[in-house]
C-alpha positions in Angstrom: 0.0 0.0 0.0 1.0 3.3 -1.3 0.2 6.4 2.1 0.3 9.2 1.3 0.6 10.9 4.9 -1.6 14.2 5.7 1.4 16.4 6.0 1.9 15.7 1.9 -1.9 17.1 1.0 -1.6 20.2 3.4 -3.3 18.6 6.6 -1.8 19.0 10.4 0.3 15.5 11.0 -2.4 14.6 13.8 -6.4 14.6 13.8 -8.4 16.8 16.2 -10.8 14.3 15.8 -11.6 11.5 18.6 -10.3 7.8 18.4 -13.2 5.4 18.2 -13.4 2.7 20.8 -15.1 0.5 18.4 -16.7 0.5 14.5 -19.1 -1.7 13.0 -18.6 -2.0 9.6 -17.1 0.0 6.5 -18.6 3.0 4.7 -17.8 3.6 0.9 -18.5 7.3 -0.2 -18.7 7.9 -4.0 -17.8 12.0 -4.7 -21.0 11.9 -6.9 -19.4 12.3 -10.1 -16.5 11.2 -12.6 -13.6 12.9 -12.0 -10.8 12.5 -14.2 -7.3 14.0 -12.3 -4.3 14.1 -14.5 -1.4 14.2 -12.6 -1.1 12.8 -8.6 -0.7 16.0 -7.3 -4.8 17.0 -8.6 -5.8 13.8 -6.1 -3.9 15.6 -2.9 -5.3 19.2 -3.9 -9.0 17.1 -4.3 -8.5 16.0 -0.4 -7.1 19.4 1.0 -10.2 20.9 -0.9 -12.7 18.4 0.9 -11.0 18.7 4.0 -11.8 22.2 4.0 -15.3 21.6 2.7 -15.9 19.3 5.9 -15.0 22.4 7.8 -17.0 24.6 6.7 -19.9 22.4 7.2 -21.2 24.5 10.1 -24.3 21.7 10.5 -22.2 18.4 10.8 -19.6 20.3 12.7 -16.7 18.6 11.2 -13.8 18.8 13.5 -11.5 17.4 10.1 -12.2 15.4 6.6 -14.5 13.5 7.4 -13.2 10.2 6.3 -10.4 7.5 7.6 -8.9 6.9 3.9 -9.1 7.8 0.8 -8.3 5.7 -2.5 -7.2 8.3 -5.5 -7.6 6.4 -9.3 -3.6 6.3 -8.8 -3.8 3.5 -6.3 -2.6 5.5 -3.6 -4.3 5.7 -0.2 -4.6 9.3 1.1 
């Protein structure tokens, strides 16, 4: 596996966000539509820009991206 750590997309190196005790199961999110990147470096600008999406979200009250992982069409996990 490819990780591509959160200091390479613009992210603080640690998550405000709380450690779960326990999960039950996965989610897959789909962004909704195709999305064609280009080079690598369009799939870590994609993240930062959801990350900062997430907090905006003023209703969720995001405390970071709102995901464990991401998979980019490169193969790498963000």
């Amino acid at each position: 596996m490819d990780l591509i750590r959160r200091s390479a997309w613009g992210a603080p190196a640690t998550s405000p966000a709380p450690s779960l005790l326990s999960a039950q199961g996965v989610t897959v999110h789909w962004l909704g539509a195709a999305w064609t990147p280009g080079a690598h470096s369009a799939c870590l600008s994609k993240v930062a820009a959801i990350r900062k999406q997430h907090l905006a979200d003023t209703k969720n009250d995001y405390v970071d991206i709102a995901y464990n992982l991401i998979t980019c069409p490169h193969g790498r996990v963000i």
